[in-house]
Backbone as CSV, one residue per row, in Angstrom:
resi,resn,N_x,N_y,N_z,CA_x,CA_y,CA_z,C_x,C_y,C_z
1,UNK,131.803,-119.920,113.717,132.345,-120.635,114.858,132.073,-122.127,114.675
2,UNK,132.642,-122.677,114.772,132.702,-124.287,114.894,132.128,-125.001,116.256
3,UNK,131.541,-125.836,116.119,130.823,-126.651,117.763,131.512,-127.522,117.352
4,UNK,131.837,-128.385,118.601,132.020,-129.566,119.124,130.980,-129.977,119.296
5,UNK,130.333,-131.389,118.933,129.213,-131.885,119.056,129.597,-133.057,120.265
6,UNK,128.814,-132.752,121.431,128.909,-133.740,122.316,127.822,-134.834,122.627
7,UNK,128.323,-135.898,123.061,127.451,-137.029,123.293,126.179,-136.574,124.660
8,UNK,126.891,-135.964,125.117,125.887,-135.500,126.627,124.846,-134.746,126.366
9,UNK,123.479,-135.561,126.364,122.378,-135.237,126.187,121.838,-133.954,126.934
10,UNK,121.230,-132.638,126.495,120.956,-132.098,127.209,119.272,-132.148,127.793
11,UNK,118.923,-131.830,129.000,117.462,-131.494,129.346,116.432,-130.921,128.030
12,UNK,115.424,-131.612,127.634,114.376,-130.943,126.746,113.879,-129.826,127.101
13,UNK,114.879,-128.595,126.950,113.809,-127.479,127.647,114.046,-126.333,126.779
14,UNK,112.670,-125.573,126.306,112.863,-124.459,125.308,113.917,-123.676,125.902
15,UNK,114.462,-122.650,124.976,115.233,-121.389,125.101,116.241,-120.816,124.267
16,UNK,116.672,-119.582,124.316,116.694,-118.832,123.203,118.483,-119.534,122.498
17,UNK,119.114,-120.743,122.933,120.223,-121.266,122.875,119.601,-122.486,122.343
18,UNK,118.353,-123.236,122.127,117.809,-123.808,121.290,117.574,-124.172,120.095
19,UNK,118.228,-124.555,119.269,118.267,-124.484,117.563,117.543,-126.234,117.240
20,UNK,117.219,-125.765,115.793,116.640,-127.047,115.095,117.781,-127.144,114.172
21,UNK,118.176,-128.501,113.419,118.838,-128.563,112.353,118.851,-129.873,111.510
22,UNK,117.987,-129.724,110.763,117.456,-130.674,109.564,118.646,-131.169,108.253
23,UNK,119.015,-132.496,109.250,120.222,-133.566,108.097,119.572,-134.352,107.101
24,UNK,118.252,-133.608,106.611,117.419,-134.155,105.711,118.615,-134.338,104.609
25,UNK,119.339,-133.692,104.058,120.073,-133.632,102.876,121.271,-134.200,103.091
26,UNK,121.916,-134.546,104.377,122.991,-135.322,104.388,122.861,-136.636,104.324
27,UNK,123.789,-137.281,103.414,123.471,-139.000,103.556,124.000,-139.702,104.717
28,UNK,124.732,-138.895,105.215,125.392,-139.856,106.919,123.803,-139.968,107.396
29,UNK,122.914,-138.748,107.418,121.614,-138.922,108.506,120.618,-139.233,107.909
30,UNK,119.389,-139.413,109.233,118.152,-139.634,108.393,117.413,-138.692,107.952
31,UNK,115.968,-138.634,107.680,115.137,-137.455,107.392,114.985,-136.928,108.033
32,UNK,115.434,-136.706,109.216,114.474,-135.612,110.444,115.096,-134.897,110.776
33,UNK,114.633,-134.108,111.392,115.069,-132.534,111.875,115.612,-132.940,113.481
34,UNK,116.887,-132.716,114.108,117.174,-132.729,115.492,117.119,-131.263,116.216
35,UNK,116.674,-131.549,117.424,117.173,-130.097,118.073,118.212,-130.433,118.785
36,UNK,118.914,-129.222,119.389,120.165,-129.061,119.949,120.215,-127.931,121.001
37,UNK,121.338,-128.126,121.814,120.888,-126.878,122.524,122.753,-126.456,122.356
38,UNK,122.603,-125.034,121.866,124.050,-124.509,121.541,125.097,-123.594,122.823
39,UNK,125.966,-124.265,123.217,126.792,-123.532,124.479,128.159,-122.695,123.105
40,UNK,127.774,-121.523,122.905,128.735,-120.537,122.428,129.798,-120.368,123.189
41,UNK,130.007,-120.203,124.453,130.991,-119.560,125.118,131.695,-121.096,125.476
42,UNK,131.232,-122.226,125.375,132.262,-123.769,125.242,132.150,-124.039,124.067
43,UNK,131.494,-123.300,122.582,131.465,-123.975,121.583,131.123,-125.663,121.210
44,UNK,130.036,-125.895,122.355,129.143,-127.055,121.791,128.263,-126.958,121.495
45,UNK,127.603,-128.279,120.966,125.954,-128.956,120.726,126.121,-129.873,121.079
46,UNK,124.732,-130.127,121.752,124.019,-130.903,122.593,122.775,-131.334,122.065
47,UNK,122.731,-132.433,121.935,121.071,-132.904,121.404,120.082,-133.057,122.617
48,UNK,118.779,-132.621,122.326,118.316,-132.793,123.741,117.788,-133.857,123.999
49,UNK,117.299,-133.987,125.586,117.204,-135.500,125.766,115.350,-135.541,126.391
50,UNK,114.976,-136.837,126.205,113.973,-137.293,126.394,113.412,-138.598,126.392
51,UNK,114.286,-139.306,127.521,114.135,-140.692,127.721,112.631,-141.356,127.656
52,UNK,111.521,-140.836,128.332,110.154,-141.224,128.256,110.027,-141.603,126.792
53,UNK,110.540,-140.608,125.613,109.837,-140.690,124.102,110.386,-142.018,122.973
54,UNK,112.055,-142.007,123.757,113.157,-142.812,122.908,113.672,-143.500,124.192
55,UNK,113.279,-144.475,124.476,114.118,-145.188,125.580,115.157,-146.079,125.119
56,UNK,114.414,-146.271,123.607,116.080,-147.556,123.126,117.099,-146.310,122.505
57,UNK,117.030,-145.344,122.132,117.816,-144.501,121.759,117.717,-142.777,122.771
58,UNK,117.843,-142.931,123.803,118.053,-141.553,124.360,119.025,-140.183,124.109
59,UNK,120.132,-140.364,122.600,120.489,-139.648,122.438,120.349,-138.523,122.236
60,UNK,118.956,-138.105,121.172,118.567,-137.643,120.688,117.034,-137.284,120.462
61,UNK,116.616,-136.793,120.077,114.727,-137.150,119.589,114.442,-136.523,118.710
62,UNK,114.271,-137.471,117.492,114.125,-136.908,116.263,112.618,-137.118,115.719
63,UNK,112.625,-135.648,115.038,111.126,-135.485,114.537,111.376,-134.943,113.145
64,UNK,110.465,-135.215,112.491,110.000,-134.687,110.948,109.964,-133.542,110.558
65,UNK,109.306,-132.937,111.723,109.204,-131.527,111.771,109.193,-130.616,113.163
66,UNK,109.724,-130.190,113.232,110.225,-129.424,115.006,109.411,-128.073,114.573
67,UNK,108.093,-127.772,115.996,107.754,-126.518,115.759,108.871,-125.179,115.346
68,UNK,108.964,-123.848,114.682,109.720,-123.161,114.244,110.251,-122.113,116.139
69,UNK,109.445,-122.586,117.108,109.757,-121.493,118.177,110.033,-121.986,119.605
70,UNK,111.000,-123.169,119.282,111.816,-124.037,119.984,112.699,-123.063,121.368
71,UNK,112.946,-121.715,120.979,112.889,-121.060,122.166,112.038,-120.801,123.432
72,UNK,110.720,-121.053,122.843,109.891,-120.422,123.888,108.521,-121.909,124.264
73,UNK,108.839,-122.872,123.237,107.689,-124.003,122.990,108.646,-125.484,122.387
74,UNK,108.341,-126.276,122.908,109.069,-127.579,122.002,108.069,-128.491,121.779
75,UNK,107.594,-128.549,120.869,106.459,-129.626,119.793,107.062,-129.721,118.519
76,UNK,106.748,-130.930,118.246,107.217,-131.573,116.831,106.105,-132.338,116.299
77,UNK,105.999,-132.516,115.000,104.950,-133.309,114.235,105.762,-134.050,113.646
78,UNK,105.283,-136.157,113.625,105.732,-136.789,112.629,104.785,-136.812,111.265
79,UNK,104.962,-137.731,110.762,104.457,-138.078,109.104,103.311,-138.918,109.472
80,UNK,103.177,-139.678,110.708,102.193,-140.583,111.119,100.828,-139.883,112.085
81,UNK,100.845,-138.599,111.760,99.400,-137.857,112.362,100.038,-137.843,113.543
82,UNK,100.384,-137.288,113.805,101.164,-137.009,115.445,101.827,-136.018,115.946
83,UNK,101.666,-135.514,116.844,102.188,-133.894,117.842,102.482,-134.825,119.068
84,UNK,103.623,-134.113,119.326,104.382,-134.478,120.499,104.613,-132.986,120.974
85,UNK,104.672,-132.803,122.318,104.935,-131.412,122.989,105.210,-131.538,124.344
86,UNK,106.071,-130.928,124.744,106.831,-130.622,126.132,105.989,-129.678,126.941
87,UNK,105.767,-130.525,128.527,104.852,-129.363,129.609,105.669,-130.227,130.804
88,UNK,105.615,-129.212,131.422,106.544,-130.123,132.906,107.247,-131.098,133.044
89,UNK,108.218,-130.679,131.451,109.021,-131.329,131.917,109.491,-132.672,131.035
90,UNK,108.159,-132.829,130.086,107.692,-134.827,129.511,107.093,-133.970,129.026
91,UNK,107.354,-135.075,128.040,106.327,-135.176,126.479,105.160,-135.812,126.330
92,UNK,103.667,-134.770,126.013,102.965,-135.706,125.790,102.423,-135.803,124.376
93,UNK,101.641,-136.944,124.316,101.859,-137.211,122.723,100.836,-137.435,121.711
94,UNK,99.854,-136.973,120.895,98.406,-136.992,120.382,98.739,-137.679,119.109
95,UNK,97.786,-138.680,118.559,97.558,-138.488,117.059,96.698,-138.378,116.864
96,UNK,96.440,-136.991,115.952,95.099,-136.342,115.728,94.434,-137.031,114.700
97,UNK,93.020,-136.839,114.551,91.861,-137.565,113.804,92.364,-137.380,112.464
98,UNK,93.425,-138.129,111.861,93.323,-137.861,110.388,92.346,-138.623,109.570
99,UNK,91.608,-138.567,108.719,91.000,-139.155,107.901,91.347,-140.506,107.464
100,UNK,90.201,-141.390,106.783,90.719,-142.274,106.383,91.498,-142.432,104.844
101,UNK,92.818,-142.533,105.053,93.343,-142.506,103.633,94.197,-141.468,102.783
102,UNK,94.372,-140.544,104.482,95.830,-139.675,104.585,97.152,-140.193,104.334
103,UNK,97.179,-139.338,103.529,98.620,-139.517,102.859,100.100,-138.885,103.499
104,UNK,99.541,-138.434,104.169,101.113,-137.567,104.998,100.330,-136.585,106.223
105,UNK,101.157,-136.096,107.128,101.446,-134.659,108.184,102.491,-134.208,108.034
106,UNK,102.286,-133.224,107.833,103.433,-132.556,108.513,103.317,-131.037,108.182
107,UNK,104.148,-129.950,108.549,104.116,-128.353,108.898,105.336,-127.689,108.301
108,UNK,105.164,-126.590,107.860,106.324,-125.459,107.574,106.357,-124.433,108.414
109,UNK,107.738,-124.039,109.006,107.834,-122.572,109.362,107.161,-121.343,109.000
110,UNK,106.806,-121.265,107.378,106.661,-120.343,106.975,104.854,-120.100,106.876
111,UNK,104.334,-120.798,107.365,102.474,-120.647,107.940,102.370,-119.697,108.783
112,UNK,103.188,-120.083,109.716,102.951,-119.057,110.974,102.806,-117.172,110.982
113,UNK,101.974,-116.928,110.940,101.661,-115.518,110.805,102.540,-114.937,112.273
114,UNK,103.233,-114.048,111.984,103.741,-112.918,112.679,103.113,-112.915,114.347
115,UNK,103.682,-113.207,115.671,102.796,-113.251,116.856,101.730,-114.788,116.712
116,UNK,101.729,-115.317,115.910,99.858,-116.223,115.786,101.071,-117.461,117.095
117,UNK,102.551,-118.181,116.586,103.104,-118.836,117.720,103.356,-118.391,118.955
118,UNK,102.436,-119.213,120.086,102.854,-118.789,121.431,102.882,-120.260,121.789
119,UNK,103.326,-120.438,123.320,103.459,-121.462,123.638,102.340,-122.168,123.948
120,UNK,102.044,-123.474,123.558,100.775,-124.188,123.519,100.078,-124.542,122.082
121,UNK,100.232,-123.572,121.408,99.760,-123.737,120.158,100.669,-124.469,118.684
122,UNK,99.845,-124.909,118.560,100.438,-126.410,117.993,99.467,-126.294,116.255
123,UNK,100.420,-126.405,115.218,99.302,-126.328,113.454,100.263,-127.863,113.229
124,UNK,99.320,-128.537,112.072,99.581,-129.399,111.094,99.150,-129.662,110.508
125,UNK,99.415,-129.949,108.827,98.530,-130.036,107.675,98.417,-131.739,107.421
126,UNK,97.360,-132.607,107.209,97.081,-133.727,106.723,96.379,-133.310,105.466
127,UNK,97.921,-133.831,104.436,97.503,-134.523,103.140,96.170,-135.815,102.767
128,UNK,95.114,-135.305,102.415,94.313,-136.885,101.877,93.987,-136.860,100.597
129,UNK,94.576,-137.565,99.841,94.149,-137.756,98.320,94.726,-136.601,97.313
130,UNK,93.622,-135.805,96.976,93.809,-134.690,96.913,92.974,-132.797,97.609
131,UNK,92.859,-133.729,99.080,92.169,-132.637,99.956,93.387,-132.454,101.175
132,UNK,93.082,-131.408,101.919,94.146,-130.799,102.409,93.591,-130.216,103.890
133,UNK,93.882,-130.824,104.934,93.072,-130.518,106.140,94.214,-129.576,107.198
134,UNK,93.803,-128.725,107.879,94.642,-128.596,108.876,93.727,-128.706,110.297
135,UNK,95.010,-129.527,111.277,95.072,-129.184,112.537,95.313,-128.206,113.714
136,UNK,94.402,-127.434,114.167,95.052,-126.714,115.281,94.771,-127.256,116.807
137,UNK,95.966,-126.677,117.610,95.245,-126.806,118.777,95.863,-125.339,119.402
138,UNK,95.229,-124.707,120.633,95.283,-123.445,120.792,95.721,-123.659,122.121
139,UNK,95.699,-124.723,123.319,95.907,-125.133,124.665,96.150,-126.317,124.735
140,UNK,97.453,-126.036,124.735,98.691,-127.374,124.684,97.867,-128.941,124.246
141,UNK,97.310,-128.792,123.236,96.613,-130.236,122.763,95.651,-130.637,123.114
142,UNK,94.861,-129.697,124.687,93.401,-130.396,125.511,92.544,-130.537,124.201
143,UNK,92.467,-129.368,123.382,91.433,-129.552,122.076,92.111,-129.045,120.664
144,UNK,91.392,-130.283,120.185,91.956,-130.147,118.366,90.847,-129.591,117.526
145,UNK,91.341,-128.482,116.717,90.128,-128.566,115.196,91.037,-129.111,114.295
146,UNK,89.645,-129.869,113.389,90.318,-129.826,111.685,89.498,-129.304,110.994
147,UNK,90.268,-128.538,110.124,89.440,-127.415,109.128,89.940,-128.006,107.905
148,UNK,89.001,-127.723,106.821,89.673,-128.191,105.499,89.966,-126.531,104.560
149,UNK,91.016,-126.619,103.847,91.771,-125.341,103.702,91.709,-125.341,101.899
150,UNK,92.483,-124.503,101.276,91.683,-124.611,99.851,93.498,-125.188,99.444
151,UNK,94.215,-124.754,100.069,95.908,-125.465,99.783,96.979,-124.435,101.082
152,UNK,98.154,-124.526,100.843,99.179,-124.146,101.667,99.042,-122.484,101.879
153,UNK,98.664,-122.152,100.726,98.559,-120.557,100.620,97.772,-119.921,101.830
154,UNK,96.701,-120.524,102.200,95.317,-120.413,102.869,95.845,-120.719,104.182
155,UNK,96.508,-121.373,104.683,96.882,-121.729,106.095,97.100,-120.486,106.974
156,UNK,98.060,-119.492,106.374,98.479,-118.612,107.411,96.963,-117.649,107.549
157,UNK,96.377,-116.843,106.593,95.146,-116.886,106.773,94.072,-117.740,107.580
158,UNK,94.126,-118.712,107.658,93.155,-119.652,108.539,93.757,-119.346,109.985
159,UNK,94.704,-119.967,110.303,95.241,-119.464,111.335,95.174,-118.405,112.172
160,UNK,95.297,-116.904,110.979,95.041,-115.852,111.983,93.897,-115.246,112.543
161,UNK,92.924,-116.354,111.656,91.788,-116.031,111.947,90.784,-117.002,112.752
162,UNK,91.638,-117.904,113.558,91.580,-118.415,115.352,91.731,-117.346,116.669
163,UNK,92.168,-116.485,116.108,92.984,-115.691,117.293,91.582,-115.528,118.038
């Protein structure tokens, strides 16, 4: 099916008509991943909106990495140590303790152990040098750990073993 992509921003609000879609590889866009919210039965997309985060650009709100369960939770991580996440409504916005001399953040879909995403819970990995830290938080951001992990393999393991 084909969308019509419309200018009319929709409300930032999870649900199961919620999609991510990363124009990392197109040269019209930039690196980041947009969400959208998809009307099937009018065949649009809608980017969602969040004036508080982007006030010179409210079209859209683009992140690096959009949590994978945008149905039920909307948090995103940039490259600059940072979680952004939706609660009533607004975004609020952390940059967690990265080290001195981190080289990147950011998260994959494919960490997440089976059930470990619910809403509130928030992972991200900070690159330093050549050490490899992750972030969790388990209640919508009130508290962060950083654990240091042995590489990417080890994450979903670490993770399930917060529960």
């Amino acid at each position: 099916m084909q969308l019509r992509l419309l200018d009319d921003p929709a409300p930032a609000v999870p649900g199961p008509d919620v999609f991510v879609i990363d124009h990392g590889s197109e040269p019209d866009f930039d690196d980041f991943e947009h969400v959208y919210l998809v009307d099937e039965r009018e065949g649009t997309l809608r980017p969602l909106y969040a004036p508080h985060l982007l006030p010179d650009n409210p079209s859209a709100i683009d992140a690096r990495y959009w949590g994978p369960n945008v149905d039920e939770f909307l948090w995103f991580v940039d490259r600059s140590c940072s979680v952004s996440w939706a609660t009533d409504g607004n975004f609020k916005e952390r940059r967690v303790d990265c080290g001195e001399g981190w080289d990147r953040a950011y998260m994959h879909d494919d960490w997440f152990p089976d059930g470990w995403l619910q809403p509130g819970r928030m992972a991200l990995a900070e690159r330093n040098h050549d050490r490899l830290f992750l972030h969790v938080s388990l209640d919508y951001g009130n508290t962060w750990q950083r654990i240091p992990v042995s590489d990417e393999d080890a994450i979903p393991d670490t993770l399930q073993g917060l529960d």
